[in-house]
N, CA, C and O atoms as CSV, one atom per row, in Angstrom:
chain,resi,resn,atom,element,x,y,z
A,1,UNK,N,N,0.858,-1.172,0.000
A,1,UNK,CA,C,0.000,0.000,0.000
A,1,UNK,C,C,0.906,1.238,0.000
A,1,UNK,O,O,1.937,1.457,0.637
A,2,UNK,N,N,0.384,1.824,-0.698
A,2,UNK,CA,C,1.276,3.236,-1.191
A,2,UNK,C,C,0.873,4.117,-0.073
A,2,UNK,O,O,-0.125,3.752,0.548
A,3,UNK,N,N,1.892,6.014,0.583
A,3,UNK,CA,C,1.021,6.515,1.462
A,3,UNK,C,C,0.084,7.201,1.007
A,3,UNK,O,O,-0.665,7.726,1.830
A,4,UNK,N,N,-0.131,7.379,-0.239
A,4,UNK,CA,C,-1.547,8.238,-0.494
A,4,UNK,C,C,-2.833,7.130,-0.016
A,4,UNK,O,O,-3.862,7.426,0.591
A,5,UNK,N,N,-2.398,5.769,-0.509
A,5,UNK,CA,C,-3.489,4.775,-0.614
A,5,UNK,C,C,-3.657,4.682,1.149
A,5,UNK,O,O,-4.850,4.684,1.453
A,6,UNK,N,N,-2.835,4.612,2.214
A,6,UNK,CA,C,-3.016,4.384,3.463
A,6,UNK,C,C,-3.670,5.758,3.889
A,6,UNK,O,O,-4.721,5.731,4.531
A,7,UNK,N,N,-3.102,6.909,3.563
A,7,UNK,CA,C,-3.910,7.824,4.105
A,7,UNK,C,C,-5.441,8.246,3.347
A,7,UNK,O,O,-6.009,9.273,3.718
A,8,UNK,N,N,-6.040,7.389,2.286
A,8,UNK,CA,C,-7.301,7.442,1.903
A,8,UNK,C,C,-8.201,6.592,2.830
A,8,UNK,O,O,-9.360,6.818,3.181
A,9,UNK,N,N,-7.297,5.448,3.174
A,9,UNK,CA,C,-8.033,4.685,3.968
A,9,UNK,C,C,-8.356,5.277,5.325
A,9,UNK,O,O,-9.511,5.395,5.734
A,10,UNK,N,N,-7.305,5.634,5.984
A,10,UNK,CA,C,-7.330,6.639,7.471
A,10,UNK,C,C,-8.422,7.617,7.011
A,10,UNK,O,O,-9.241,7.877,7.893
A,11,UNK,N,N,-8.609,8.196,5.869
A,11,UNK,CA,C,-9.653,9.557,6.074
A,11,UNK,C,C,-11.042,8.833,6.401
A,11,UNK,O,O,-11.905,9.082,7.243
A,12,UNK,N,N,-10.939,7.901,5.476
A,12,UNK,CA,C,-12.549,7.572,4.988
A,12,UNK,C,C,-12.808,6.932,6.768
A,12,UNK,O,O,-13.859,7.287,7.301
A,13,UNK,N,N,-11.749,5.938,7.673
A,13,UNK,CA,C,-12.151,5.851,8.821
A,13,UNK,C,C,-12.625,6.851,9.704
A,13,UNK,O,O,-13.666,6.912,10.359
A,14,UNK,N,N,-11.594,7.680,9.588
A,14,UNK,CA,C,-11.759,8.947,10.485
A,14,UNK,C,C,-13.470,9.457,10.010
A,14,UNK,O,O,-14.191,9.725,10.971
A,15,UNK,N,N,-13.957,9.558,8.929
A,15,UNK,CA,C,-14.936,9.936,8.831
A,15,UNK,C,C,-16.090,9.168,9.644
A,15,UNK,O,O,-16.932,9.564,10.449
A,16,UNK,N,N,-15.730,7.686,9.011
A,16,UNK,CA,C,-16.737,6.861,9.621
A,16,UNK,C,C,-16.886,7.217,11.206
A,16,UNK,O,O,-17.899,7.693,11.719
A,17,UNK,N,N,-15.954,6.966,11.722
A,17,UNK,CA,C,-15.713,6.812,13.371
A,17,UNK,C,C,-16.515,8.796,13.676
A,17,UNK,O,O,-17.183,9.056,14.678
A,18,UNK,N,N,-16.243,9.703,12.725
A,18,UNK,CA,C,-17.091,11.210,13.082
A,18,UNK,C,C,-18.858,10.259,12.655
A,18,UNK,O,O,-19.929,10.311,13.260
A,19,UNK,N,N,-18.704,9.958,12.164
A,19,UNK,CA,C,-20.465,9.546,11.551
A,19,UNK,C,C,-21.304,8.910,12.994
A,19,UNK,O,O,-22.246,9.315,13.676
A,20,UNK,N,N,-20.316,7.588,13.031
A,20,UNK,CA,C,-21.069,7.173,14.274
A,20,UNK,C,C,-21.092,7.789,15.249
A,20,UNK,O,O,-22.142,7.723,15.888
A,21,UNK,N,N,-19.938,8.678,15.816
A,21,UNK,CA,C,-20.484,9.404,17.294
A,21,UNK,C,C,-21.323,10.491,16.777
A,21,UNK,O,O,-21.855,10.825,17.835
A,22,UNK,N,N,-21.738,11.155,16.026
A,22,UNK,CA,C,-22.644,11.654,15.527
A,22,UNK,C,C,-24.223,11.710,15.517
A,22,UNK,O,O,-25.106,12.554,15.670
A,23,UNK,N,N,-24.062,9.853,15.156
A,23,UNK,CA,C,-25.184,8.981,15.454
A,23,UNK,C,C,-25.264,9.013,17.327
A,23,UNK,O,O,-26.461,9.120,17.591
A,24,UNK,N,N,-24.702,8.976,18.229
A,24,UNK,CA,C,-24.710,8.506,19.074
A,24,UNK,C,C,-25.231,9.387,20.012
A,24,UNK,O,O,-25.717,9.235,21.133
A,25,UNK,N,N,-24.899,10.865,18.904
A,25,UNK,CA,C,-25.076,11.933,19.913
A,25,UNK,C,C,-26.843,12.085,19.959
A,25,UNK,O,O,-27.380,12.470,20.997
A,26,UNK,N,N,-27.817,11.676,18.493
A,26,UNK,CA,C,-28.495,11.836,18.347
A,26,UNK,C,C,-29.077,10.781,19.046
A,26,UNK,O,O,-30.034,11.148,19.728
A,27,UNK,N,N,-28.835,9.669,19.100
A,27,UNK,CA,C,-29.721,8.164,20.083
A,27,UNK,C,C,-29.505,8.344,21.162
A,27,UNK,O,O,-30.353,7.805,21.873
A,28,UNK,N,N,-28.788,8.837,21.672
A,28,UNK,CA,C,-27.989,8.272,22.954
A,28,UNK,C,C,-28.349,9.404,23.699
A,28,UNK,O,O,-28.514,9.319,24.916
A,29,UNK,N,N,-28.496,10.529,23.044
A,29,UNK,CA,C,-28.319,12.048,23.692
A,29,UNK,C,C,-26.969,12.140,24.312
A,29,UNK,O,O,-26.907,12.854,25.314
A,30,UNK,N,N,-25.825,11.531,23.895
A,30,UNK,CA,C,-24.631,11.895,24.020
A,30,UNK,C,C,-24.048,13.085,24.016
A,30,UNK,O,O,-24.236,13.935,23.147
A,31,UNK,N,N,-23.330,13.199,24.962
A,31,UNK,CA,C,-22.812,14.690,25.506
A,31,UNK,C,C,-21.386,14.899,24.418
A,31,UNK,O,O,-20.492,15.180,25.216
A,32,UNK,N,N,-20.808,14.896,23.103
A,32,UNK,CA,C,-19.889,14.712,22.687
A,32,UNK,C,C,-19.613,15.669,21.495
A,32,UNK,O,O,-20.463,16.143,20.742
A,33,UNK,N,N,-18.034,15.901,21.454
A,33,UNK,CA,C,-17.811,16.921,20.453
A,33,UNK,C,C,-16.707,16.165,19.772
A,33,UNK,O,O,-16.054,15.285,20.333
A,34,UNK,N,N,-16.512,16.614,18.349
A,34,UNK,CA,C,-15.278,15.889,17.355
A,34,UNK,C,C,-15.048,17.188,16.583
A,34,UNK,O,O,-15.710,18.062,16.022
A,35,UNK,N,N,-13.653,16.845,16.863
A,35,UNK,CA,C,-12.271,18.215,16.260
A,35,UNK,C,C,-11.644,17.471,15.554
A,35,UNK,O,O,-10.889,16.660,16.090
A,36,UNK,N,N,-11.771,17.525,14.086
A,36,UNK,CA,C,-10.561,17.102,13.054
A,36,UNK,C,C,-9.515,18.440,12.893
A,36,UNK,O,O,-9.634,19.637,13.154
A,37,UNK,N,N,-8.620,17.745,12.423
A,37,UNK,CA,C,-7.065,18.427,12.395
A,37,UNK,C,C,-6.842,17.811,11.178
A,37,UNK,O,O,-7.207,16.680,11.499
A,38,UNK,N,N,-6.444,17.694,9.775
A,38,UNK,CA,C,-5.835,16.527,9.396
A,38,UNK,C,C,-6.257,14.826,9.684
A,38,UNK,O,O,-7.291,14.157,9.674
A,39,UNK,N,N,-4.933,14.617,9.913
A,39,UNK,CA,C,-5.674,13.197,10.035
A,39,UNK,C,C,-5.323,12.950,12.057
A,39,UNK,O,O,-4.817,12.002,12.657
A,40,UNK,N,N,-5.938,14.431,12.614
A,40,UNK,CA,C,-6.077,13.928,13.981
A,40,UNK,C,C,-7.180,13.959,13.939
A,40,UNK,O,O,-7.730,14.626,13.063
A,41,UNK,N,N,-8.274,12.885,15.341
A,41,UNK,CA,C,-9.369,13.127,15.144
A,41,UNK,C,C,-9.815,13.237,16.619
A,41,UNK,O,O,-9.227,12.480,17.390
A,42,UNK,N,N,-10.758,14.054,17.141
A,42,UNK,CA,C,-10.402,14.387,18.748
A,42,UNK,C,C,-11.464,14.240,18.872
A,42,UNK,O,O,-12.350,14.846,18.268
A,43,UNK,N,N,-11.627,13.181,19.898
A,43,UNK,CA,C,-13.347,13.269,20.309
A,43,UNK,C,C,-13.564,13.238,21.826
A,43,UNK,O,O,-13.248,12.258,22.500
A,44,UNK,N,N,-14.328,14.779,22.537
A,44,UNK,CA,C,-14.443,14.942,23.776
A,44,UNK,C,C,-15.441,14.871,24.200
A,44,UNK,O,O,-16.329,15.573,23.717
A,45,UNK,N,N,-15.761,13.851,25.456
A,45,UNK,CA,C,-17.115,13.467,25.776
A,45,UNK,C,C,-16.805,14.217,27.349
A,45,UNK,O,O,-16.591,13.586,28.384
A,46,UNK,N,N,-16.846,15.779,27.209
A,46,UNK,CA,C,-16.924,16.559,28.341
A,46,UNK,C,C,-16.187,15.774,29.650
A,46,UNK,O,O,-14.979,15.564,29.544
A,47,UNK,N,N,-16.983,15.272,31.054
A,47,UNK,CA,C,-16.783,14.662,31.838
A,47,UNK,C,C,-15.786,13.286,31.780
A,47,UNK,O,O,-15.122,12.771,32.680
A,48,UNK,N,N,-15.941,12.925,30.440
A,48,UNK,CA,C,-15.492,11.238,30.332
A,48,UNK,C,C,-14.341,11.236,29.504
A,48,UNK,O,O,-13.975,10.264,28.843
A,49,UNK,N,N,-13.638,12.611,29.561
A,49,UNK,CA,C,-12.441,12.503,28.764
A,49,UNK,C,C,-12.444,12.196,27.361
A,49,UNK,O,O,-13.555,12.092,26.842
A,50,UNK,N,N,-11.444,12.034,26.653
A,50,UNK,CA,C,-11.856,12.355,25.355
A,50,UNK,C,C,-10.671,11.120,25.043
A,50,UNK,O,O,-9.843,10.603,25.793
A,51,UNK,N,N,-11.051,10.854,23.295
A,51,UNK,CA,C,-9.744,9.782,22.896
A,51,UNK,C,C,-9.681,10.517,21.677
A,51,UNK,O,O,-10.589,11.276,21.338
A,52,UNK,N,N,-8.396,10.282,20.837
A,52,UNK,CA,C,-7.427,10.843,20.099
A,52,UNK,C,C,-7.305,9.609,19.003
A,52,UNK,O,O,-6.702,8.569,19.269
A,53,UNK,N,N,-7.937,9.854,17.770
A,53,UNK,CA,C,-7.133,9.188,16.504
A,53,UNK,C,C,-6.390,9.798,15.802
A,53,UNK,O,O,-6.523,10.984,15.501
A,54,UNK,N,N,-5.150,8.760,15.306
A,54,UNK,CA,C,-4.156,9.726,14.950
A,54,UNK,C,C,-3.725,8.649,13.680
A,54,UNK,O,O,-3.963,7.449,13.815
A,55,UNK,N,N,-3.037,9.206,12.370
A,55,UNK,CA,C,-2.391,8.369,11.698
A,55,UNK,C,C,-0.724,8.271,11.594
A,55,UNK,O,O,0.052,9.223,11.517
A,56,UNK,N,N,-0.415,6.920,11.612
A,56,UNK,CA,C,0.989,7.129,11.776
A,56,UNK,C,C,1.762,6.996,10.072
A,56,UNK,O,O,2.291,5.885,10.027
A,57,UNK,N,N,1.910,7.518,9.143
A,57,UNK,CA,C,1.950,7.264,8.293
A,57,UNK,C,C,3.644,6.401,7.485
A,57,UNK,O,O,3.821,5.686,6.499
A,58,UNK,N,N,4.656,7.031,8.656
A,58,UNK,CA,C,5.746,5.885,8.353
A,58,UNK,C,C,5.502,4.411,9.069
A,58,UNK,O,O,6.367,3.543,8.949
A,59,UNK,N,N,4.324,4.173,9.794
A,59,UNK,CA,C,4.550,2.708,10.010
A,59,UNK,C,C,2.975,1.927,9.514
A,59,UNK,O,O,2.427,0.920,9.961
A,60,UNK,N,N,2.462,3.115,8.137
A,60,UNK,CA,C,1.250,2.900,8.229
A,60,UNK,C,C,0.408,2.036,9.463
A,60,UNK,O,O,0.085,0.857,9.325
A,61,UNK,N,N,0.191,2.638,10.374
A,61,UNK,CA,C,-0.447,2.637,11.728
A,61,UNK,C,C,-1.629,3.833,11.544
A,61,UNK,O,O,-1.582,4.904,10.938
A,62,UNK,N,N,-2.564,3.280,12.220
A,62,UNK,CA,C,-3.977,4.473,12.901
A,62,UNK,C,C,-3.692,3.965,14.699
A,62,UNK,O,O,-3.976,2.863,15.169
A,63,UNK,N,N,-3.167,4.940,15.317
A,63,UNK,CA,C,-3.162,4.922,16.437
A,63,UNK,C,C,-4.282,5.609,17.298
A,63,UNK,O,O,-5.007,6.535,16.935
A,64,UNK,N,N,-4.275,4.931,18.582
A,64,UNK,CA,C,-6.174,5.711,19.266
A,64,UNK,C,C,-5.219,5.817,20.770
A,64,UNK,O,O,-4.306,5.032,21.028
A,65,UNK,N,N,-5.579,6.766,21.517
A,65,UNK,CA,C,-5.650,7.243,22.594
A,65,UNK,C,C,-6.839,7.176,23.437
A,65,UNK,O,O,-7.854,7.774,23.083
A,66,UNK,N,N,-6.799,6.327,24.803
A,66,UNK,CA,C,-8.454,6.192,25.192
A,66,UNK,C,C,-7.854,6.658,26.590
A,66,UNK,O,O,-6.688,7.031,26.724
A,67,UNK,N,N,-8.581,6.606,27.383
A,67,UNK,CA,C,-8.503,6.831,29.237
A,67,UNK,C,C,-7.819,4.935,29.537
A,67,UNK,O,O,-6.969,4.615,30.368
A,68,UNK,N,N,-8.336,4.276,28.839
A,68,UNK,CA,C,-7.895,2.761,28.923
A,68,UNK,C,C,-6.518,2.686,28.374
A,68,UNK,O,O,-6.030,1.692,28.911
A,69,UNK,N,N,-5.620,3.229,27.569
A,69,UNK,CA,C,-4.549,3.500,27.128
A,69,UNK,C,C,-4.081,3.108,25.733
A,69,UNK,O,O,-4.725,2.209,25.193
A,70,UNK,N,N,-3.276,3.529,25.206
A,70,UNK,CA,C,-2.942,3.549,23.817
A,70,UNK,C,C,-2.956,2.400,22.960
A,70,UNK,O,O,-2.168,1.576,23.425
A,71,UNK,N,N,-3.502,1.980,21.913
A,71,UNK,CA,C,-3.555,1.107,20.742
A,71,UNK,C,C,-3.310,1.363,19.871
A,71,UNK,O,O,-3.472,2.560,19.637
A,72,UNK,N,N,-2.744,0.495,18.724
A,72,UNK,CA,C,-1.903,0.361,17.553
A,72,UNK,C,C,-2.880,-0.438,16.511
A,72,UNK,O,O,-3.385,-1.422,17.051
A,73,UNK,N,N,-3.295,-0.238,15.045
A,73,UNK,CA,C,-4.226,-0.864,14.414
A,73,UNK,C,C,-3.080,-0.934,12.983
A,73,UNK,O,O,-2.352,0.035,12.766
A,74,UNK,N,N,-3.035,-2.194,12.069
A,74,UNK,CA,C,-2.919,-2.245,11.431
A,74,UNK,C,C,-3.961,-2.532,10.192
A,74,UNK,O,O,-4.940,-3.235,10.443
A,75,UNK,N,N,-3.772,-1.977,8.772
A,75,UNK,CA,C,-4.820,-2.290,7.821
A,75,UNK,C,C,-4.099,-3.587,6.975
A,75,UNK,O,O,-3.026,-3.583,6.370
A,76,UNK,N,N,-5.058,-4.675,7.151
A,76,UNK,CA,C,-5.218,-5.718,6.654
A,76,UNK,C,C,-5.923,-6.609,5.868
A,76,UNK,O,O,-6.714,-7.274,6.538
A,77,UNK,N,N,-5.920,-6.833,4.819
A,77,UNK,CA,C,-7.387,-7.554,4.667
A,77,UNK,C,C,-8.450,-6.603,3.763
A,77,UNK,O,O,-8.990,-6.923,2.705
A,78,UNK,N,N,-8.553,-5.621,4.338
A,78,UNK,CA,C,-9.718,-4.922,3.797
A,78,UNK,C,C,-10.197,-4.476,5.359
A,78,UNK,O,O,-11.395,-4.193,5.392
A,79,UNK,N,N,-9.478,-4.352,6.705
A,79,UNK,CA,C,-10.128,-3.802,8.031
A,79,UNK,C,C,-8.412,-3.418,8.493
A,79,UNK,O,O,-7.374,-3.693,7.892
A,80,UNK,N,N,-8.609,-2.735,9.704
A,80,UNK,CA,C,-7.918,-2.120,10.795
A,80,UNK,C,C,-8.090,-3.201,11.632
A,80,UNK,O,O,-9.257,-3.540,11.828
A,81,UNK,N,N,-7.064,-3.932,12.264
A,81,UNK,CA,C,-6.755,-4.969,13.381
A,81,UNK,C,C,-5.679,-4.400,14.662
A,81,UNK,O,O,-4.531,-3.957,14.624
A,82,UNK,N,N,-6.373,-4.578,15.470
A,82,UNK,CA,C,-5.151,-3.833,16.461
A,82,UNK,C,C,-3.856,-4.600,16.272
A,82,UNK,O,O,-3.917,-5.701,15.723
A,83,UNK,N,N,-2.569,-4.068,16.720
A,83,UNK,CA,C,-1.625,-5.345,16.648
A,83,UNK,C,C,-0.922,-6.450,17.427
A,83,UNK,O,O,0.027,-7.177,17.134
A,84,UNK,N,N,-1.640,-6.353,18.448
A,84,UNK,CA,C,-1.280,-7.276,19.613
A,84,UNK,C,C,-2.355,-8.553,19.608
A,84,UNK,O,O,-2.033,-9.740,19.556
A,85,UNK,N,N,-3.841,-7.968,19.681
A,85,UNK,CA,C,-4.927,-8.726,19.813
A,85,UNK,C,C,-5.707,-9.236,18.335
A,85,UNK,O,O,-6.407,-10.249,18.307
A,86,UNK,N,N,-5.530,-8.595,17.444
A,86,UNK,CA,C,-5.748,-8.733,16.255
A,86,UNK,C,C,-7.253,-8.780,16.242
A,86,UNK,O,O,-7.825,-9.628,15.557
A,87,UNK,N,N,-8.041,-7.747,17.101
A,87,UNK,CA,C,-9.716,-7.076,16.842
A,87,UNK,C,C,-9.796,-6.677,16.160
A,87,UNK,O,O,-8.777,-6.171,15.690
A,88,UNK,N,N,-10.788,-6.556,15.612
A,88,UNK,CA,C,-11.227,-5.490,14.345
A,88,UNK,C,C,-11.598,-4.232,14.896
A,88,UNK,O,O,-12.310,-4.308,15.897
A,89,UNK,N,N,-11.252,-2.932,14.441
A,89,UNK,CA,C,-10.842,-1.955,14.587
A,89,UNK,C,C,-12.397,-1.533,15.290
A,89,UNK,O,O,-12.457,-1.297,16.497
A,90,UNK,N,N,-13.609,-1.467,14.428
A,90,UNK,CA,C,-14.654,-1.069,15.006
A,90,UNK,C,C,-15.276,-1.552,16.311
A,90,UNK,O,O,-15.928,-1.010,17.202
A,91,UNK,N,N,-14.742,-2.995,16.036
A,91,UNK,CA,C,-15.359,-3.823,17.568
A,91,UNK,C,C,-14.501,-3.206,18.799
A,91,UNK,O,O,-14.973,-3.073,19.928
A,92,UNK,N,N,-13.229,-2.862,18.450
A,92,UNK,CA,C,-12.210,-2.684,19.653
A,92,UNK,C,C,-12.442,-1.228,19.778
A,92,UNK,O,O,-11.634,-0.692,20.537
A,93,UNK,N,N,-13.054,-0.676,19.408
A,93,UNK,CA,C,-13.597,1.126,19.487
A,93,UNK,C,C,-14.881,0.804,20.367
A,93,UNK,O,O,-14.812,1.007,21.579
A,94,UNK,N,N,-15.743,0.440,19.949
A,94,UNK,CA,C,-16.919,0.415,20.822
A,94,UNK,C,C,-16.672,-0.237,22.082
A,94,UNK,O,O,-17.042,0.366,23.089
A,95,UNK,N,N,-15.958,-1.674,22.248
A,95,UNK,CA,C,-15.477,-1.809,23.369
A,95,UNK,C,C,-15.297,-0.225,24.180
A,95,UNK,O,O,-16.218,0.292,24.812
A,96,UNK,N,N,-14.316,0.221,24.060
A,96,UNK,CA,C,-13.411,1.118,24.801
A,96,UNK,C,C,-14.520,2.117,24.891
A,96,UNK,O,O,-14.912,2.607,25.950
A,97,UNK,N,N,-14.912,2.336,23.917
A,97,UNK,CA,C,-15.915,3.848,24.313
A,97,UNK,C,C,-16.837,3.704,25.187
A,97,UNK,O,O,-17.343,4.609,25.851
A,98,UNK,N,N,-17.257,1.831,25.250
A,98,UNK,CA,C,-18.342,1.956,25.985
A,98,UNK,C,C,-17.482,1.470,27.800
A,98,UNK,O,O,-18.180,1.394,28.811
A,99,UNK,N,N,-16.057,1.230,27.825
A,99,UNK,CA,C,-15.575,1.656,29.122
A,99,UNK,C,C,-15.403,2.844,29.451
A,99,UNK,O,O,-15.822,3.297,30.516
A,100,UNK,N,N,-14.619,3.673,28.390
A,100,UNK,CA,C,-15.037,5.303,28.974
A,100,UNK,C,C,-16.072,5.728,29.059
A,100,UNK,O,O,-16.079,6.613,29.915
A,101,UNK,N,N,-17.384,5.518,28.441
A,101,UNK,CA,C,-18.821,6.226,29.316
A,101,UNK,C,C,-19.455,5.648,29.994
A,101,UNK,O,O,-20.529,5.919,30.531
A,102,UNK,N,N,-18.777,4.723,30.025
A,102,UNK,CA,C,-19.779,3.975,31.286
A,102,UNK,C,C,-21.170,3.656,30.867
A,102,UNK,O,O,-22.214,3.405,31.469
A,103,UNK,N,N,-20.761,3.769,29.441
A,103,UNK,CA,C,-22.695,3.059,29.331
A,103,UNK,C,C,-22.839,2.193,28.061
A,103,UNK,O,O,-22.060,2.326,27.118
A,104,UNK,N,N,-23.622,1.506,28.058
A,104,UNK,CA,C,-23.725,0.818,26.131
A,104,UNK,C,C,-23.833,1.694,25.022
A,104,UNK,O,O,-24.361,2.803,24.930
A,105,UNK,N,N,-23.043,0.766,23.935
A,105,UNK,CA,C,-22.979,1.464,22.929
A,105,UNK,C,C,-23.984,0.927,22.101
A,105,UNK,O,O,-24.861,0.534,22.871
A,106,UNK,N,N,-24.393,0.654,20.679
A,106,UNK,CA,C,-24.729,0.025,19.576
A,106,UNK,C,C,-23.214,-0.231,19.275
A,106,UNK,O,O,-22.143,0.098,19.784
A,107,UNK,N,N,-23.662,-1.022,18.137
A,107,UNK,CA,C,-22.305,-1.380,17.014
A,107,UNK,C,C,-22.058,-0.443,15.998
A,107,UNK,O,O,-22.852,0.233,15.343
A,108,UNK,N,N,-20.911,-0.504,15.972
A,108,UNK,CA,C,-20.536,0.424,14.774
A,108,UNK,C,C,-20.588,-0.049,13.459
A,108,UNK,O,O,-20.290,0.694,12.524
């Protein structure tokens, strides 16, 4: 994968991952705000701290920042797999989001 081709893939996530908390804010009545930068993506849920996507583009990596602590995703396949546990990127997001708010999520 070339870096234009890795960082098309990082946008179109980054978008997705703005879509669903989006969604979440509207079901959920979620208290939450999202700040893109580039390819940072900042999402602050006021009280519950906020997590940080970021792209790493020399180790084509999408790295996430949670209150639970830092993860590493590689693109594989046609998905984002973390690289230790080898989750799929969306399942291992909702996990975590739904330990930082302390409440259920839907699926992404």
């Amino acid at each position: 994968m070339t870096d234009t081709e890795f960082q098309a893939v990082v946008d179109a996530t980054l978008v997705q991952v703005e879509e669903y908390i989006e969604s979440l804010v509207d079901t959920l009545d979620l208290d939450a705000d999202s700040m893109r930068s580039g390819n940072v993506l900042t999402l602050d849920f006021e009280d519950k701290g906020k997590m940080i996507l970021n792209s790493q583009v020399a180790n084509h990596e999408l790295w996430l920042a949670a209150k639970s602590g830092g993860f590493h995703y590689q693109y594989a396949n046609g998905e984002w797999l973390e690289t230790r546990s080898k989750t799929p990127f969306k399942t291992h997001f909702v996990e975590l989001l739904r330990g930082q708010l302390g409440r259920d999520c839907p699926s992404f």
